[in-house]
C-alpha positions as CSV (number, residue, x, y, z in Angstrom):
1,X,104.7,104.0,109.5
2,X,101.6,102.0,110.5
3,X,99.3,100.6,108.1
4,X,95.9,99.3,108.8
5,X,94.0,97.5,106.5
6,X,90.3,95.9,106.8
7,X,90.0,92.8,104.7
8,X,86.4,91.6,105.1
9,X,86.8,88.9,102.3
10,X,90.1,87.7,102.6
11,X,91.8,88.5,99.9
12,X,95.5,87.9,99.1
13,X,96.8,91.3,100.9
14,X,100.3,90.1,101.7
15,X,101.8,92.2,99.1
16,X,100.5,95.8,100.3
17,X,102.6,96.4,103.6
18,X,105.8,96.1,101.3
19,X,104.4,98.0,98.8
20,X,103.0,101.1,100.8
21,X,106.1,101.1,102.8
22,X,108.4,101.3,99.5
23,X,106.5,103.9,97.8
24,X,106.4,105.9,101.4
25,X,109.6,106.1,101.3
26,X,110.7,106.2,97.6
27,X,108.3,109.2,96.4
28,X,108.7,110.5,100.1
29,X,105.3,111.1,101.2
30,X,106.5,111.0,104.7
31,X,103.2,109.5,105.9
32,X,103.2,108.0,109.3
33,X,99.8,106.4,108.9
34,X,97.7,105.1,105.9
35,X,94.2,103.3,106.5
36,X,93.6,100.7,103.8
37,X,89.7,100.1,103.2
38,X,88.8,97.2,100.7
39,X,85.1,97.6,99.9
40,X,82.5,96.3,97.0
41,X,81.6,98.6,94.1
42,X,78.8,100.0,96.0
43,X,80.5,101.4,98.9
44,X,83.4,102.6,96.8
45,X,80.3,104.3,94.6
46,X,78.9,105.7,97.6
47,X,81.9,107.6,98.3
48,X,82.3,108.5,94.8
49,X,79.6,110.0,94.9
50,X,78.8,112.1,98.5
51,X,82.6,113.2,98.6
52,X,83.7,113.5,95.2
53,X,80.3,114.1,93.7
54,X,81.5,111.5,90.8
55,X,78.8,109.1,90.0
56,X,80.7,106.1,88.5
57,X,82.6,103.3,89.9
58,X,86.2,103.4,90.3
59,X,88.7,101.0,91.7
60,X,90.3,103.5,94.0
61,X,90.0,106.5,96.1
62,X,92.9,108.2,97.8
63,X,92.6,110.9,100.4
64,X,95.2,112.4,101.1
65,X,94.7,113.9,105.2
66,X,98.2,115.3,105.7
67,X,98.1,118.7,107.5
68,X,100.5,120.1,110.0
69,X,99.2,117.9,112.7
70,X,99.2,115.0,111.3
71,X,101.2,112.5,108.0
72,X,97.7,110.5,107.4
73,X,95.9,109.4,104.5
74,X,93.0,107.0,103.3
75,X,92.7,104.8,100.4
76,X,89.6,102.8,99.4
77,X,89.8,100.4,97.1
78,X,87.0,98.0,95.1
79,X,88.0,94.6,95.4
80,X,85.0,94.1,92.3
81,X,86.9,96.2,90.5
82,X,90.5,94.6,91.0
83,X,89.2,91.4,90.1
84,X,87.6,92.5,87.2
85,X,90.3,94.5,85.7
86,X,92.3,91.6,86.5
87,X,90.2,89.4,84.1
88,X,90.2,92.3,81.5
89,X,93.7,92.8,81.2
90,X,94.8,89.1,82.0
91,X,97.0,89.8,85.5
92,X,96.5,88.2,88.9
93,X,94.1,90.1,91.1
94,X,97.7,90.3,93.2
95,X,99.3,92.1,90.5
96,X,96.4,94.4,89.8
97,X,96.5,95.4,93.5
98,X,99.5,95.9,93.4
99,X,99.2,98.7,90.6
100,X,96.4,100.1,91.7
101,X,98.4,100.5,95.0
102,X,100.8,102.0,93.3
103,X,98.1,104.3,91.5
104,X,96.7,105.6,94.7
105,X,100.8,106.6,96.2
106,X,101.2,108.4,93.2
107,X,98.1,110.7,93.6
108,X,99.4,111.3,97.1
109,X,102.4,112.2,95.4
110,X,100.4,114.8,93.2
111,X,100.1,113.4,90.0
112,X,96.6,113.3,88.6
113,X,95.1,111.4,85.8
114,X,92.0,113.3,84.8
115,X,93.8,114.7,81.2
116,X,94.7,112.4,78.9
117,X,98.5,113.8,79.4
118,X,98.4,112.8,83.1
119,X,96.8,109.6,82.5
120,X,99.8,108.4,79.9
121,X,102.0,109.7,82.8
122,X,100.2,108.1,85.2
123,X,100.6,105.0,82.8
124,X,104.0,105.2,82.8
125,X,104.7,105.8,86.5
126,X,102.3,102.8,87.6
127,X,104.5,100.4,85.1
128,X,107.7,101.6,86.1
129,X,107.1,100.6,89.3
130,X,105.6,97.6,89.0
131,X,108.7,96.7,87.0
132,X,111.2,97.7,88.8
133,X,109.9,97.6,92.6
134,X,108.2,94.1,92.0
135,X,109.4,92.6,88.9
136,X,105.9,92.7,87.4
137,X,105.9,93.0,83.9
138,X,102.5,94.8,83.0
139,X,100.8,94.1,79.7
């Protein structure tokens, strides 16, 4: 699988190859290629908003391009959002990339977290992996 990533203001991406590659493999997304963008809140809004026709920031948006030409997908993720949640639930910004990662492989896996039944799922998918995969306890 090839990963590329953009990382315009160096931050600590060391830990995404390993993670992207495990999850590829382990909820067998078969994906041969995943672009990894790391933007501000703005540009993450700005796709909210003229592809998803959401109007509020999020720290991640997966989309998933897998057809029968081609195992591809794109994730976009707000680094002003990573370090914020990272404040607000007292992780490393490492850590909270690293679940939020793991957020955006399980939507390409199909699970969804707009009820509050999928989000508690979702909830419980993003710890158990963090756990178990990267010995991250999450609060």
């Amino acid at each position: 699988m090839e990963i590329f990533s953009d990382n315009p203001n160096n931050f600590p991406l060391h830990i995404i190859d390993p993670i992207i590659r495990q999850m590829n493999e382990l909820l067998k997304l078969d994906l041969d290629t995943i672009n990894m963008h790391y933007l501000s809140d703005n540009e993450v809004l700005s796709i909210n908003i003229n592809y998803l026709n959401h109007d509020y920031y999020t720290d991640i948006i997966t989309f998933d391009l897998r057809d029968e030409f081609s195992q591809e997908a794109e994730i976009y993720i707000s680094l002003e959002r990573i370090k914020e949640n990272a404040l607000k639930y007292k992780v490393t910004d490492e850590e909270e990339l690293a679940r939020i990662c793991i957020h955006g492989l399980l939507h390409l896996s199909g699970i969804g977290d707009k009820t509050e039944k999928d989000k508690k799922i979702m909830t419980q998918l993003e710890k158990k992996y963090l756990t178990e995969l990267f010995h991250v306890k999450p609060k």
